[in-house]
N, C-alpha and C positions, 0 to 999 in steps of 0.2 A: 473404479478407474485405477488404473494400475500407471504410479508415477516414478516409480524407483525409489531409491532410496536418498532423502534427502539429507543434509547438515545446514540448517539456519542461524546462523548466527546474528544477533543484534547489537547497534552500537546507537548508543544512547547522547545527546547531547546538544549546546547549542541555546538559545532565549526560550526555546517551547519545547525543551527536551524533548525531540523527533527522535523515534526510532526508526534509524535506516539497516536495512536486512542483507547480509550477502549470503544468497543461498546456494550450494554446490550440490553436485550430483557426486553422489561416491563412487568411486574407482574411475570417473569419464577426465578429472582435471577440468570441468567444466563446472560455470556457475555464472549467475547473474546477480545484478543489484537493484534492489529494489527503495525506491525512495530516497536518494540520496541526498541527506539533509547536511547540516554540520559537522556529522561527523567522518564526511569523506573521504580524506585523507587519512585517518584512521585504520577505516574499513577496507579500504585498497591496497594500504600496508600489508595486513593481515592476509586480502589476498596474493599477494606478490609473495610471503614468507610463507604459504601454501601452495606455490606455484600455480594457484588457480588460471585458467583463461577466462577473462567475462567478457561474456559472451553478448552480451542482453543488458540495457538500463529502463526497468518497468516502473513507469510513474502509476502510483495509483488515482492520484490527480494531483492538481498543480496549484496547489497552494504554499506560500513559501516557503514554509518549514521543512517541506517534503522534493523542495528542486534546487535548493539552493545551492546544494554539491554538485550540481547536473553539469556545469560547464568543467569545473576539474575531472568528474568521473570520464566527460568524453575526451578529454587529452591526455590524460593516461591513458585509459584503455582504447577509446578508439571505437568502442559497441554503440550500435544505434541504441537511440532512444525514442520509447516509444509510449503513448498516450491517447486517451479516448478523446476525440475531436470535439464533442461537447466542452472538454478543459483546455481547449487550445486558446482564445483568447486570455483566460486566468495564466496560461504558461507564459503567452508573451507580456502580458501584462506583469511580471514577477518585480522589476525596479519599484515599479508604481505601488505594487503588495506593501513594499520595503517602506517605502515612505510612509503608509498608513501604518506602523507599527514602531515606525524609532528604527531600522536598520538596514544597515545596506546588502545590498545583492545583487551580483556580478550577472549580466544576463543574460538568459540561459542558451544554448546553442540552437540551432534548426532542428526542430524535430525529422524524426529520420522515417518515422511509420505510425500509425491508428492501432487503435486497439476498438475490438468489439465483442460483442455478449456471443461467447459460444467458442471466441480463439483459444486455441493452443500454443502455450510457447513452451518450446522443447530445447534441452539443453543436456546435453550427453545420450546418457538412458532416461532422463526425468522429463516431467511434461506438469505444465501447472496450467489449468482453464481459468478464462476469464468469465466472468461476471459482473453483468452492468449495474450499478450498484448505486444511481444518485441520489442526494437529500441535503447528501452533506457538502455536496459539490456537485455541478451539472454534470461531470462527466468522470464520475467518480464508479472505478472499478475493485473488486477484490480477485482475490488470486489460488485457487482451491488446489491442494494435491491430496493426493492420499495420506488422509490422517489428521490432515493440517490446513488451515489457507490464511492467507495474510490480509488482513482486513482494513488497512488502512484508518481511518476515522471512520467508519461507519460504527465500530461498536467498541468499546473499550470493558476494563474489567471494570463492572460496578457502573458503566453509563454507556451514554451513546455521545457521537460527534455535533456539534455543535450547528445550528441552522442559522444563525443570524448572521454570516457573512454573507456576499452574493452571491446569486444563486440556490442557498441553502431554501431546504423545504422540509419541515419537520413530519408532515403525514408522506411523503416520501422517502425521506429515512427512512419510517419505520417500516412502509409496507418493503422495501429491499432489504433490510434484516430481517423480517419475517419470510421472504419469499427466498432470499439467494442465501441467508446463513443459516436462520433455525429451524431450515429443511435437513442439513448436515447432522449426523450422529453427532450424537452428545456427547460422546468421547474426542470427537474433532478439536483440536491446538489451536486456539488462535491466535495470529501475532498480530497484535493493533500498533500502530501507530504513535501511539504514546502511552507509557505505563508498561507494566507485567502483563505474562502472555496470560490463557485464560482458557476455558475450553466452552463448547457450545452447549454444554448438560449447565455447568454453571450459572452460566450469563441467563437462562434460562429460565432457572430454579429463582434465581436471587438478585438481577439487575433490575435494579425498580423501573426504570422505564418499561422495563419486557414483562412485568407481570401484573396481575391486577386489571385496574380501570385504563391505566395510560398505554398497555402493552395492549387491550384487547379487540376487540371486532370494529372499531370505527378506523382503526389504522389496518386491517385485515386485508 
């Protein structure tokens, strides 16, 4: 799949150190953001001293760590936001998140569009596809371009996303990182959600959920 060439940057931050991503398309001045957690303000900084346009705000699902910038990102920039409708009550539901954790958050604007298994979102000359990815959340997606995809909570370096919030389903996890990630070459970059990035030969070789008995044929 031919996506251009992209620049990811991460900003890190916040009670569940979220990593929220602003990704640009080189040479187009165009870029999106992805997840915008605590550290939004940050991140849109850096885009404004880049001149960048964003274009796009892609939730990977809507858990609070990962939307709680979502009302500042849209008054700055002004770009829809967009989400797989399985995570649309979890999105409106974000105050109440708040509560079950000790903290507050501002709540979040009207969703602007859906996201589904097979979309393209294109942004200059780049294009990143969707993949429907739940376990860890019912309407949890990941984000795939050439080389790289942004994997939200579904797999971290050294583990996997957590199921016992609602919605979470651990033999569902597993079989959509077996089916939608560690189909991808092993060379592929992945940028998770919380932690260092990672690639998919690794996570493979050496995350103990992915190998062995807990990684094999009954989650298949």
């Amino acid at each position: 799949m031919s996506s251009g060439e992209m620049i990811v940057r991460g900003f890190t931050g916040g009670p569940f150190a979220e990593n929220a991503y602003l990704v640009s398309c080189v040479g187009s001045g165009k870029a999106i953001v992805i997840d915008p957690g605590a550290t939004i303000g940050e991140l849109l900084s850096v885009a404004e001293e880049s001149s960048l346009d964003v274009i796009a705000i892609v939730l990977t699902h809507a858990h609070i760590d990962h939307i709680d910038g979502a009302a500042e990102a849209k008054r700055r920039t002004g770009a829809p936001i967009s989400l797989h409708p399985a995570d649309e009550q979890l999105y409106h539901a974000a105050p109440l998140q708040g509560q079950w954790f000790g903290v507050q958050v501002e709540p979040p604007p009207p969703l602007d569009g859906h996201l589904a298994d097979g979309d393209r979102i294109a942004f200059g000359g780049c294009e990143l596809e969707v993949r429907f990815t739940p376990g860890h959340a019912p309407g949890h997606v990941v984000l795939v371009g050439e080389g790289m995809a942004l994997v939200g909570d579904c797999v971290f370096n050294g583990s996997i996303g957590r199921t016992d919030l609602p919605g979470g389903d651990l033999e569902t996890l597993m079989k959509s990182i077996r089916q939608q990630i560690l189909t991808l070459p092993d060379e592929t970059v992945l940028y998770p959600g919380h932690g260092p990035e990672t690639t998919v030969g690794h996570e493979r070789a050496t995350n103990p959920y992915l190998v062995g008995s807990l990684g094999g044929s009954a989650f298949a």
